[in-house]
C-alpha positions, 0 to 999 in steps of 0.5 A, spaced: 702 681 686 698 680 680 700 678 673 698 681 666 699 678 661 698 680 653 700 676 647 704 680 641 700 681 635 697 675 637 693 673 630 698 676 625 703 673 630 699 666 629 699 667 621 707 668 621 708 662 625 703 658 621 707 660 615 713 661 615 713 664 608 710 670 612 716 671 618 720 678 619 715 681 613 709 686 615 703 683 615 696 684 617 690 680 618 684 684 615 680 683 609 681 686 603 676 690 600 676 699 600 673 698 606 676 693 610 680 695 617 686 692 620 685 687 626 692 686 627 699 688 625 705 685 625 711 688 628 714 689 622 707 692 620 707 696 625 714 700 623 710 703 617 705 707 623 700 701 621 695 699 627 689 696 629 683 698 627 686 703 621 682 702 614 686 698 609 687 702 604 691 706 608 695 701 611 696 699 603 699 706 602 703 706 608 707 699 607 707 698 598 709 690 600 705 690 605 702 682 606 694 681 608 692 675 610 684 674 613 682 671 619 681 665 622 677 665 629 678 658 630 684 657 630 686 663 634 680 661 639 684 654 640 691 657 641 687 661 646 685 656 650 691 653 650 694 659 653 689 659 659 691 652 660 697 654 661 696 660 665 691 656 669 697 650 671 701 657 676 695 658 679 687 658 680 685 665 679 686 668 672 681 672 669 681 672 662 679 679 659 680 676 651 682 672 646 690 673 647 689 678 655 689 676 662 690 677 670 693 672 675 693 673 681 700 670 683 700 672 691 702 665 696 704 662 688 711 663 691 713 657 695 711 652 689 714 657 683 719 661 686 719 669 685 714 673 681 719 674 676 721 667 675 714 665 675 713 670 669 719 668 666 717 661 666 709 663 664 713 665 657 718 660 656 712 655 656 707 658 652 714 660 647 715 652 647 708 650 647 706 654 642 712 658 639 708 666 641 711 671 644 708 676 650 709 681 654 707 681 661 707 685 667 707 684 674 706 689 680 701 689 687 695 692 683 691 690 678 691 697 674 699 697 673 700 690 672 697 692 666 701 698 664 707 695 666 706 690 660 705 694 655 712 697 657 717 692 654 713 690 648 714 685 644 717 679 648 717 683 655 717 682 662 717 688 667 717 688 674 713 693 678 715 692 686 710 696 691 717 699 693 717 702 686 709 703 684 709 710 688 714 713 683 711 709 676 705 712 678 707 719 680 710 720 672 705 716 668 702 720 663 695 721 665 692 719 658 695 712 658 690 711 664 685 707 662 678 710 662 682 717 660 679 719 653 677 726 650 673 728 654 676 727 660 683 730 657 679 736 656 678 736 664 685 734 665 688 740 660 683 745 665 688 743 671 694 742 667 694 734 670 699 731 665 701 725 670 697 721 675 701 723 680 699 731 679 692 728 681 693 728 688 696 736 688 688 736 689 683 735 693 677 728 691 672 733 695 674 739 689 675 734 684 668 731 685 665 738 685 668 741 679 668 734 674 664 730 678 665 723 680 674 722 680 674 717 686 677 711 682 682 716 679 684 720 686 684 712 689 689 709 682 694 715 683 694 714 690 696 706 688 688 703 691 686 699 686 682 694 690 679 691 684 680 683 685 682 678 679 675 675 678 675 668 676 668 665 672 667 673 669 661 672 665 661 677 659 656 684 659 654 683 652 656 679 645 655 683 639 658 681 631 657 687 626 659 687 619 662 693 615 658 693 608 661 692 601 657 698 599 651 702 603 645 699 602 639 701 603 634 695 601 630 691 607 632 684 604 639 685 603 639 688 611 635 683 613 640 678 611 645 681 614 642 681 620 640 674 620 648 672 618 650 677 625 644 673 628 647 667 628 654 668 630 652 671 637 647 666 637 652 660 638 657 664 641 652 664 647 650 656 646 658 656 646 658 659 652 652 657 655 649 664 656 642 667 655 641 674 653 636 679 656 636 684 652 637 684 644 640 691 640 642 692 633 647 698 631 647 701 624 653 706 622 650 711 616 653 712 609 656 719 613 659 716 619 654 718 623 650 711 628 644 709 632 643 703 637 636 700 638 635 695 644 630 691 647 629 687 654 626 681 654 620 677 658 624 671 658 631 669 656 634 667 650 639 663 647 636 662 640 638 665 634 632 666 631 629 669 637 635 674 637 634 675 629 626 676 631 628 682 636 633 684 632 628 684 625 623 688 629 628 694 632 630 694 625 623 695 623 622 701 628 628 705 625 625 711 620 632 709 614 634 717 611 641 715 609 645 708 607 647 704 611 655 702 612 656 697 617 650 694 621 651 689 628 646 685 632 648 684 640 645 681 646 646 683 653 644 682 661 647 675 660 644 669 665 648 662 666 643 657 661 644 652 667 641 656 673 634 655 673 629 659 671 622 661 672 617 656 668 610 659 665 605 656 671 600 654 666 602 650 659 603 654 653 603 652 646 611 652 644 613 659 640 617 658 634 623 660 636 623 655 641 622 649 636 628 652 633 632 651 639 634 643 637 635 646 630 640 650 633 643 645 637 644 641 631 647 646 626 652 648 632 654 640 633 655 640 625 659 647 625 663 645 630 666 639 627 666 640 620 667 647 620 663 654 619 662 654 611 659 646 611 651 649 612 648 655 613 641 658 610 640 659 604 638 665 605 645 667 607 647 663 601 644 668 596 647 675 601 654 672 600 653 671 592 651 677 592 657 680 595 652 684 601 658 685 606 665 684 608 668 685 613 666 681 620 668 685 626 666 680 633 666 685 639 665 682 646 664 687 651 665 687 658 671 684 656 676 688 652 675 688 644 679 684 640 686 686 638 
């Protein structure tokens, strides 16, 4: 049996309990600019239509008292360890996939916890008085429906799918709250008027492949086959940090900034973490919506902040500007454990400059870490924020699921 558990509105939850000011009142964490979009919404915000990802401004119209509070990542990230801990104490095998969602595989656990619907019950009621949340989890014998099965009582909920019982909860699950089901796909299942994921198995896999390509892991999920395992130690596929202009922009230093600043973040998230990178990208998202990306794979791994500031500088060189710029992003990728060994230069070479600025990082990590994120930085990012260059920060951690 596997478990799913997902923490309800985890940053406004964490805010509301923080401040009891804010308890039972429609709250969303957010900046609060024309351009700021939602991270998290409240229950209470919620009534109101307002979800994640929804621009401010709309949320403002929806809700006229609605409460904006901006985020605090450390605080969240710490709470987070906590729950981690916790799931960690019931067994061995737990998955993390972000910062408030994880698997743990229950199977064998019974002897020392009881059924699985105690040990779920029992996983609440601690994270409930240890750190006064609330979540939602799900139980069932396959990975994917562990996952559906906790959104289902939201918030506060505990739902149990037997194996007895996954055939039928499969049979009628719309086939859009499938994930990996987006538009496109949509457009396929329309064709062949599959509105559930048990109307999948009215076809045949070789007719499906043939006619919409490759359909083996859906063919297998309606037929309740998710081999998928809960895969402790996951190393991330990439690390990525973008941010949302408070106006376009189109200058190169202001853009340089700006990359510099998201540099800097994914640099220490990798040193958190103790990942290299392989492959440096940069996004940028235009004044019409429209986006690019860029990429580079790199001759040696790298955690450096400025060698990823490097790379990211030149790709953004290389890109011909013909509209303003809205939100722009730095990202890393074909992450490596630092403590596996690498391969060294045979013959001895002078140390490049990034490399020299590896024990500077180490030392403004150790800083920030102590005395907060504001206590230093480059002076060159001292000017970006006084000129009031961007606002919003937007952390995606791909490979695992982006944050609520």
């Amino acid at each position: 049996m596997i478990l799913h558990i997902d923490m309800d509105a985890f940053f406004a939850a964490v805010e509301q309990r923080d401040n009891p000011a804010l308890r039972h009142k429609p709250v969303i964490v957010a900046g609060n600019s024309k351009r700021s979009v939602v991270s998290t919404a409240s229950y209470e915000a919620r009534k109101f239509g307002i979800r994640s990802a929804m621009p401010v401004y709309e949320a403002k119209l929806r809700c006229a008292g609605l409460i904006i509070v901006p985020g605090n990542m450390g605080k969240y990230r710490a709470d987070s360890k906590k729950i981690m801990s916790i799931l960690a104490g019931f067994s061995p095998l737990v998955e993390q996939v972000s910062i408030d969602e994880a698997f743990v595989d229950i199977t064998g656990c019974g002897r020392l916890f009881g059924s699985p619907e105690d040990m779920g019950r029992a996983i609440k009621n601690k994270i409930q008085a240890g750190l006064s949340l609330t979540s939602s989890i799900g139980i069932a014998p396959i990975k994917f429906l562990a996952k559906i099965a906790s959104d289902m009582n939201k918030p506060d909920g505990l739902t149990l799918i037997t194996p007895a019982e996954a055939p039928r909860v499969l049979a009628a699950l719309p086939i859009q709250k499938v994930p990996g089901v987006g538009q496109a796909a949509m457009k396929q299942m329309n064709i062949l008027n599959i509105r559930c994921l048990g109307d999948i198995q009215k076809f045949s896999l070789p007719l499906l492949t043939r006619k919409f390509g490759k359909w083996p892991h859906l063919f297998e999920l309606s037929g309740g086959i998710d081999p998928t395992p809960v895969e402790t130690g996951h190393i991330r596929k990439s690390i990525s940090s973008e941010t949302t202009l408070s106006r376009d922009v189109s200058d190169f230093e202001t853009l340089k900034g700006i990359l510099l600043d998201r540099a800097q973040t994914v640099g220490r998230d990798l040193r958190a973490k103790q990942l290299v990178c392989e492959t440096v990208f940069i996004k940028l998202k235009f004044s019409d919506f429209t986006q690019v990306t860029r990429s580079k794979t790199l001759d040696t791994p790298v955690s450096s902040s400025a060698a990823i500031f490097n790379e990211a500088l030149g790709l953004y060189r290389k890109i011909e500007l013909q509209r303003k710029i809205r939100l722009a992003g730095v990202g890393v990728s074909s992450l490596k454990d630092k403590t596996r060994p690498v391969q060294m230069q045979l013959l001895g070479e002078e140390k490049k400059p990034e490399m020299r600025w590896a024990c500077v990082d180490k030392a403004v990590d150790s800083i920030m870490e102590k005395f907060g994120g504001n206590m230093i930085q480059k002076a060159a990012l001292k000017e970006l924020s006084d000129e009031g260059g961007y606002d919003d920060t937007k952390h995606s951690n791909q490979g695992m699921d982006t944050l609520p």
